[in-house]
C-alpha positions in Angstrom: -143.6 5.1 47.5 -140.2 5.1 49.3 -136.8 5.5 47.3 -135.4 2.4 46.0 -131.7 2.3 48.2 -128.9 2.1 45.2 -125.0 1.9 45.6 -123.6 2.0 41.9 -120.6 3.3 40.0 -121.5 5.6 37.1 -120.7 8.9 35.4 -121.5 12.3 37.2 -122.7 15.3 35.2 -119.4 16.3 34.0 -118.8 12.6 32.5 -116.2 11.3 35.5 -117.2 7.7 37.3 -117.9 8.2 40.6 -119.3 5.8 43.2 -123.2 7.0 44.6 -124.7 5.8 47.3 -128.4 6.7 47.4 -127.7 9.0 44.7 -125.0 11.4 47.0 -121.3 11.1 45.6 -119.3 8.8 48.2 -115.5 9.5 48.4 -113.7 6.1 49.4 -111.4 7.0 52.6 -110.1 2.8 53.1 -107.8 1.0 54.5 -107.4 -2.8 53.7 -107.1 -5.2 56.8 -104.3 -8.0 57.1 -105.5 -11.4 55.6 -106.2 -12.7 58.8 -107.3 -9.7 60.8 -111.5 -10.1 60.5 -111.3 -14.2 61.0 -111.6 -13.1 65.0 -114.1 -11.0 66.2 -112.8 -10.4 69.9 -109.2 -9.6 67.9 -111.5 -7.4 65.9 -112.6 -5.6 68.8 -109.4 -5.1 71.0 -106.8 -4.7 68.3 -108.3 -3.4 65.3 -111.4 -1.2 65.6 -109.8 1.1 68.5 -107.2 2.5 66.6 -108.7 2.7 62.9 -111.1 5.2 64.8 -107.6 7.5 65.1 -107.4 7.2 61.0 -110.3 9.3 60.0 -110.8 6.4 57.6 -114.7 5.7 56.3 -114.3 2.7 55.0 -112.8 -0.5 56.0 -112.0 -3.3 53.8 -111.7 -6.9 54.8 -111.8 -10.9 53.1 -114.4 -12.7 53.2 -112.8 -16.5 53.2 -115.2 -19.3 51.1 -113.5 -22.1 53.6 -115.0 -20.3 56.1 -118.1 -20.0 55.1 -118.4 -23.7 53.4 -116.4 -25.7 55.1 -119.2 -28.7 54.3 -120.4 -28.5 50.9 -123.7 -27.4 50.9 -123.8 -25.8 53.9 -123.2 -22.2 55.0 -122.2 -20.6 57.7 -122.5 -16.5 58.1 -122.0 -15.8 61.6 -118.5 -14.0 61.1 -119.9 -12.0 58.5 -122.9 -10.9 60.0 -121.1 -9.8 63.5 -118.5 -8.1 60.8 -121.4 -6.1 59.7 -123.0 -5.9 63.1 -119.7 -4.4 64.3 -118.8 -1.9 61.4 -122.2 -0.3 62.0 -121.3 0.3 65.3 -118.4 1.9 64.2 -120.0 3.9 61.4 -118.2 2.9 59.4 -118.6 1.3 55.3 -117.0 -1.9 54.4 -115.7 -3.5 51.3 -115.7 -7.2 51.2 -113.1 -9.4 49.3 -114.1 -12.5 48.0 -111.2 -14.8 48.6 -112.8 -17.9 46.2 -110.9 -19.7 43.6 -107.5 -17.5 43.8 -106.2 -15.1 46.1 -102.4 -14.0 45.2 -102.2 -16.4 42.3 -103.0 -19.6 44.7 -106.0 -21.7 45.7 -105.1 -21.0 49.8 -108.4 -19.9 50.6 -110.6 -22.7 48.9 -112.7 -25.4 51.3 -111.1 -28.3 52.5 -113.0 -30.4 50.6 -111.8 -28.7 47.3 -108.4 -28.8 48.4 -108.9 -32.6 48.7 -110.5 -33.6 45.3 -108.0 -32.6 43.0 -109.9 -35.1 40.5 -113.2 -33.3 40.3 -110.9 -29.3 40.9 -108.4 -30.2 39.2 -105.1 -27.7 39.5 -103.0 -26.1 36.8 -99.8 -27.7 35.9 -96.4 -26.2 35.0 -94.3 -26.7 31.9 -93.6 -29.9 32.1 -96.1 -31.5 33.8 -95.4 -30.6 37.5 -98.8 -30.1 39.7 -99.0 -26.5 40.9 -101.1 -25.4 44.3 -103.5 -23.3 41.8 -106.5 -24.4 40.4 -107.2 -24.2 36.8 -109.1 -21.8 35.3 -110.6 -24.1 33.1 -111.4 -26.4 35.5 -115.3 -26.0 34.9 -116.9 -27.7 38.1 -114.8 -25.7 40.1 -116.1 -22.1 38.9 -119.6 -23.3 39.1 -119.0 -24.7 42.8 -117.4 -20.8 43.8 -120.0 -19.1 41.9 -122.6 -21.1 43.9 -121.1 -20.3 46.9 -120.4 -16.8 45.8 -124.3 -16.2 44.9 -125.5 -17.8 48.3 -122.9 -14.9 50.0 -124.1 -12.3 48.3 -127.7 -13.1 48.6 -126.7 -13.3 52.4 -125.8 -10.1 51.6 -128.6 -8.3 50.4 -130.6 -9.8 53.1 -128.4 -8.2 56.2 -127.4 -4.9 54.5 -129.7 -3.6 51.4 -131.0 -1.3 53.9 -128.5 -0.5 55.9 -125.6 -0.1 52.9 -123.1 -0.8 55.2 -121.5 -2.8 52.1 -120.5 -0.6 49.0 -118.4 -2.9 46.6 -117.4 -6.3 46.9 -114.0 -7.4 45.2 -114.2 -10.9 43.3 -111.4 -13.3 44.3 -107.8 -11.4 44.7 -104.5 -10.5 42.5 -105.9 -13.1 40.1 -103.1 -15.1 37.6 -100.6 -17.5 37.8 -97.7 -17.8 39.4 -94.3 -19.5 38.5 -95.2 -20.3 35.3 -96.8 -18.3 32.1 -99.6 -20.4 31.6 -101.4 -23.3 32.4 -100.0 -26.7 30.8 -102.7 -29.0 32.1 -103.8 -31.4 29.5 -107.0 -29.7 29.2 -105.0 -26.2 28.5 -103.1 -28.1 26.1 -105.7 -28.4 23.8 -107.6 -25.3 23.9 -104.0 -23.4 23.1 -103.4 -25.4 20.3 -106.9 -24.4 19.1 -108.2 -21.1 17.5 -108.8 -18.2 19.4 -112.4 -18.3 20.5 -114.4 -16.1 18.1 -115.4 -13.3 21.0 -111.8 -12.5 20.6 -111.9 -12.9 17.0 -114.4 -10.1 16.9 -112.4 -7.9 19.5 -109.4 -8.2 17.8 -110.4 -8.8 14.3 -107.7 -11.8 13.3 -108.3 -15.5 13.7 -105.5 -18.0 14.3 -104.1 -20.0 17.2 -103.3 -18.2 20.1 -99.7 -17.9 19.4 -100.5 -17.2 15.5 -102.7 -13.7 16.7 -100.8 -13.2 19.9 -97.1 -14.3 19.4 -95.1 -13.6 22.3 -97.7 -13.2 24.6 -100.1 -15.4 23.3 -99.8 -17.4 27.1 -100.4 -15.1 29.2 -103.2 -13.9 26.6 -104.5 -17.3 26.7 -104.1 -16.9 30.8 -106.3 -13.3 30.6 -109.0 -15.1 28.7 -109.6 -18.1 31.2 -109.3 -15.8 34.3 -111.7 -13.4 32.9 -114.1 -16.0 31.6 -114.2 -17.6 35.3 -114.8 -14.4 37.2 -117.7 -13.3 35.0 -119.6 -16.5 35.3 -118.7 -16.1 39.2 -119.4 -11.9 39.6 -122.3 -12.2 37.2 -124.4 -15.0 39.7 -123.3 -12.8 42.1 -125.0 -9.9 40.6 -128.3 -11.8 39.7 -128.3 -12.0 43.7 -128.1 -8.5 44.8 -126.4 -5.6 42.3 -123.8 -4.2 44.6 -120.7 -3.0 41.9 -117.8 -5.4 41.9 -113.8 -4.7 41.4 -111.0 -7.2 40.5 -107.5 -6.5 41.8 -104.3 -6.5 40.2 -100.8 -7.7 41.3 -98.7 -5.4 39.1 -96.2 -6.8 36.4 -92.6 -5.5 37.3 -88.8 -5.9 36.3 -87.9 -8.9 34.8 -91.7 -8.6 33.1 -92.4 -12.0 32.7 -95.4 -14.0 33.3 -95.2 -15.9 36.1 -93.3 -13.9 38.3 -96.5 -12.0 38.8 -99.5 -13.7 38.4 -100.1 -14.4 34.7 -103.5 -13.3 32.8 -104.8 -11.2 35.8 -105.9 -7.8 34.8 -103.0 -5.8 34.4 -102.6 -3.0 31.9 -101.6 -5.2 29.1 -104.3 -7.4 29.4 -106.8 -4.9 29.9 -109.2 -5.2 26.5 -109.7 -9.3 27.3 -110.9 -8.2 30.9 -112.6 -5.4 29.8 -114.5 -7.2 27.0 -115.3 -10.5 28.7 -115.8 -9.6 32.3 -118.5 -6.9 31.9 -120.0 -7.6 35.4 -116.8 -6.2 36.7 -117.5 -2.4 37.2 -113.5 -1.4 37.7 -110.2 -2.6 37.2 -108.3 -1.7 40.2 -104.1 -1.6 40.5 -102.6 -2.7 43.9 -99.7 0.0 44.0 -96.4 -1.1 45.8 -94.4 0.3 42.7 -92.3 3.4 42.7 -94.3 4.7 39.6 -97.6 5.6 40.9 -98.2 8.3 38.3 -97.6 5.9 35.2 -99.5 3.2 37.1 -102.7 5.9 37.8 -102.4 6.9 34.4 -102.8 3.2 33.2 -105.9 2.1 34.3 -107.6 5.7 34.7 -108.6 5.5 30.9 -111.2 4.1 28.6 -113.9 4.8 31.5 -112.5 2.8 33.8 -113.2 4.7 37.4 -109.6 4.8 39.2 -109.4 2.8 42.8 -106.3 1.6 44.3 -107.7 -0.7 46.7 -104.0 -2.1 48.1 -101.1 1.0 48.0 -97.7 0.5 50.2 -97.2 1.3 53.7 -95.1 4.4 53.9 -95.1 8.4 54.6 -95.2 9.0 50.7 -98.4 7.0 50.4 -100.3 9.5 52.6 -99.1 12.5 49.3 -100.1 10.2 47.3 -103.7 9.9 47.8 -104.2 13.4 47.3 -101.9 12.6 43.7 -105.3 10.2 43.1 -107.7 12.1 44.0 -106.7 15.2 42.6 -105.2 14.4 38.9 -107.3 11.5 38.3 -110.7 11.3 40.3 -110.3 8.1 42.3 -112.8 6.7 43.9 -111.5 5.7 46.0 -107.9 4.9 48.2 -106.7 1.9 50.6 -103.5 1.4 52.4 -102.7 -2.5 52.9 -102.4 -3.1 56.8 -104.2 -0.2 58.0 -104.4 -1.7 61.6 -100.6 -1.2 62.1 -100.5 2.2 60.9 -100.6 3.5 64.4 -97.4 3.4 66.5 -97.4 0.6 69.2 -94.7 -0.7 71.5 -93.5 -3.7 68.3 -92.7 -0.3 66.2 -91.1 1.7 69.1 -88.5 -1.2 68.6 -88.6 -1.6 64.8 -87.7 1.5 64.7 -84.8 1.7 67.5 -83.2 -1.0 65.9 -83.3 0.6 62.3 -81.8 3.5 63.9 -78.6 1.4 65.3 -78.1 0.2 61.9 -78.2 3.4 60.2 -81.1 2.6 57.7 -83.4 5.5 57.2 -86.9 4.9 59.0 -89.4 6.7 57.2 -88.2 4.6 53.8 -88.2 1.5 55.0 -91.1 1.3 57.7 -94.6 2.6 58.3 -94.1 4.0 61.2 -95.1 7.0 60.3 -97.0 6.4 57.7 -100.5 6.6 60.6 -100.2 9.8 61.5 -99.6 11.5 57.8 -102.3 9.6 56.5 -104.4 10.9 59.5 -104.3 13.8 58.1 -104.6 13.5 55.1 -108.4 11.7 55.5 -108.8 14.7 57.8 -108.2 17.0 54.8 -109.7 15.0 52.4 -112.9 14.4 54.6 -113.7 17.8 55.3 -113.3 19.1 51.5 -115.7 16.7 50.1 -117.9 18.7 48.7 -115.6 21.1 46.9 -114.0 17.7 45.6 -117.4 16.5 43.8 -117.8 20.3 42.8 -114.2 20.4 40.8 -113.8 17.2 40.4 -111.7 16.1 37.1 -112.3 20.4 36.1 -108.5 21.0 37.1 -109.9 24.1 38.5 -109.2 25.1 42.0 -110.5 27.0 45.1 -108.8 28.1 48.5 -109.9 26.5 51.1 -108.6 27.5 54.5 -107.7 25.1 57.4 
């Protein structure tokens, strides 16, 4: 009887998550594509493919849009997606897929046209006050089940085209999840559940039962905000699962100076909010930080704990990026590392410019562009690549072997 083909996220024999495909340790070498880059196959194949090639990368990651794959309710469309595939194989080359659904970047941009047009039946989140946002609700019932539908049909697509191939290690569920401008929803329907009880999962998580702002005081909106989010994306990742097990990873836009809700996107899945993910969303096999902040240690060292497998599946375009993906690698076991942008790591004739015109103005290049960013970070998959095995071999010991290069 032939092997049963298996990608999954688990512990290795010295207790460390680490992604397997087939059973062999997989080290994720990624780069993230711009929003827009994989919505045209012949830009695909002019502008992007030819020069990740340079990059040593080994895995690509790209969106997967639900208006362009629904664009009449009911009926699907996976020709993009399939020629994605079709085309990454040719490359040899893995992909990650991102689920843009519901929310991508705290917004409903991505959504069909058809939900964009019924806001009766998708109804959005509102604002303090009663203003109508662009975002829709997370309690908004009929339009979770209408993206987990859609979400289940993709990935049963999915496991149709690649289960034997594996071209296709993780998929990420809907992207930098939360609200924006505001700390929570104030929607009629949010209304009332926040001037309710806490639901009693939570009760038994955290022991106390009470409103949300009797147990969670200062931040019981954005708790409130963590709760809905995470109780959408595992109705949505678990029908996704039911279709074809492939591990799944939700992203998070980081909370920064002034830390308030709303000026990142409230109740995604950052540190903070991490046991109300971590307790309702248990489809989701990682918690993943998109790192543009300065602190990458204190940010590793957040979400590399209570067996959550470190991936950074966004970091910042610049030289210090390339140090820092051995910083992940090395001290923490990631899984896995993805600059956003890949395609314009390489130097073309628009940077040439960029960067003679930073020059006249005195501002220092290598800070404030990515110019140079390609050819480090070259390198550093070049390193990284051929040390593979010693990495599995040591990896999370802090012991240490020469290698010679």
């Amino acid at each position: 009887m032939p092997m049963k083909k298996t990608i999954e996220i688990k512990k290795d024999e010295k207790g460390f998550g680490t992604l397997y495909v087939n059973d062999e340790p997989f080290l994720i070498l990624g780069g993230e594509l711009h929003n827009s880059s994989s919505s045209n196959l012949q830009y695909m194949e002019k502008q992007v493919w030819p020069r990740l090639k340079e990059l040593n990368l080994n895995t690509v990651l790209l969106p997967v849009a639900w208006e362009n794959i629904e664009k009449e309710e009911g009926v699907y469309d996976f020709s993009l997606l399939e020629e994605l595939i079709f085309q990454a194989r040719r490359e040899k080359m893995k992909l990650i897929l991102l689920w843009f659904g519901l929310w991508k970047n705290g917004e409903s941009t991505y959504v069909p046209g058809w939900v964009k047009r019924d806001s009766g039946r998708f109804f959005r989140a509102r604002y303090k006050g009663g203003e109508l946002s662009q975002t829709i609700s997370p309690l908004c019932k009929n339009a979770v089940k209408a993206d987990a539908r859609a979400f289940t049909v993709f990935m049963k697509k999915l496991k149709d085209i690649d289960a034997e191939s594996q071209t296709v290690l993780m998929v990420q569920v809907e992207n930098e999840i939360g609200f924006l401008k505001s700390d929570r929803d104030y929607s009629k329907e949010a209304e009332k559940q926040f001037r309710s009880n806490i639901p009693e999962e939570l009760e038994k998580i955290y022991g106390i039962s009470g409103t949300w702002s009797e147990v969670f005081q200062s931040d019981a909106a954005e708790m409130f905000m963590a709760w809905n989010y995470a109780q959408a994306v595992e109705y949505i990742a678990a029908a996704g699962k039911r279709a074809y097990e492939l591990p799944m990873y939700v992203n998070a836009w980081l909370n920064q100076f002034p830390d308030r809700p709303g000026n990142y996107p409230s109740g995604g899945p950052i540190a903070r909010n991490k046991k109300i993910w971590r307790n309702i969303a248990k489809s989701i096999d990682v918690f993943a930080p998109d790192i543009y902040l300065s602190d990458f240690e204190g940010v590793c060292k957040e979400y590399a704990t209570e067996g959550n497998p470190l991936f950074i599946p966004e970091a910042r375009r610049d030289p210090v990026t390339a140090s820092n993906a051995f910083y992940a690698f090395g001290k923490y076991g990631a899984i896995g590392f993805s600059p956003f942008g890949i395609e314009g790591l390489m130097e073309d004739t628009r940077q040439k410019q960029d960067k003679e015109l930073l020059e006249q103005l005195q501002i220092d290049v290598l800070a404030f562009t990515s110019i140079e960013t390609g050819k480090y970070l070259k390198e550093t998959y070049k390193i990284l690549k051929n040390m593979q095995k010693l990495y599995f071999r040591f990896k999370g010991t802090r012991k240490y072997t020469c290698i010679y290069v």
